[in-house]
N, C-alpha and C positions, 0 to 999 in steps of 0.2 A: 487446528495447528497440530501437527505430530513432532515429539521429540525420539532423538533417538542418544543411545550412549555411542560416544565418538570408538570404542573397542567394539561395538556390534555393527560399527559398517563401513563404507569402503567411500569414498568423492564421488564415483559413479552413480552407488546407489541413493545419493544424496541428491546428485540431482535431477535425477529420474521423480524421485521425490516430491522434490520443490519445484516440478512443472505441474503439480496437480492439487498443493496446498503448502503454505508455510512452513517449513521444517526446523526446529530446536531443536541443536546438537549439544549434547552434554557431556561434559569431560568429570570422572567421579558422580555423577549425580548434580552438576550447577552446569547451569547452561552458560557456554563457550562462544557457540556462533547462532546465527540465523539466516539459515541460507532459502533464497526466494527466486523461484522462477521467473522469467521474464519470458516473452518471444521477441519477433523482428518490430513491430510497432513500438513497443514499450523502447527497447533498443533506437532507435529511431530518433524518437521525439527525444530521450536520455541527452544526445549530442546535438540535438539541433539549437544552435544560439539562438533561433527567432521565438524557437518554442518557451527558450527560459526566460528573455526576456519579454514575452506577453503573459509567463508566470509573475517576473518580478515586477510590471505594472498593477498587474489583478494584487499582488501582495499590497502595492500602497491606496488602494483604493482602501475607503472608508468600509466599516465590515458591524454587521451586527451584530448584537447577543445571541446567544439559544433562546433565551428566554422570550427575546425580542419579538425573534423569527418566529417563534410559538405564537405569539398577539398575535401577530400580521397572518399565520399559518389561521388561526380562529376566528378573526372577524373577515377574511375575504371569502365574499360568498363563492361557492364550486362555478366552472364556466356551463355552460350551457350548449346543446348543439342543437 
């Protein structure tokens, strides 16, 4: 992630930016914004109503620990080909 101070750069240069990594702008030294690249898929799926709601079903599906996920990650043995 790069910050930059909001007096050493221009919106342009911001998001030229924030197509290649996360960018912190900071106004005095505390950061102000967080500006993030997107392309045309991310954009995409962003406004698709079907996309968000097969998000907000997967949200009320039951959900495991990390810790959980760790047991069940160590005792499933690796697959085989």
């Amino acid at each position: 992630m790069k910050t930059v101070g909001l007096e050493q750069t221009s919106l342009d240069s911001c998001v030229i930016d924030a197509q290649q990594e996360r960018l912190v702008v900071t106004r005095e030294g505390k950061p102000v914004a967080l500006v993030i690249g997107i392309n045309a898929e991310q954009l995409e799926y962003s406004t698709d109503d079907v996309f968000w709601k097969l998000i907000e079903g997967r949200r009320k599906e039951e959900t495991v620990s990390r810790n959980e996920l760790e047991k069940l990650i160590e005792t499933t043995p690796p697959e085989t080909s």
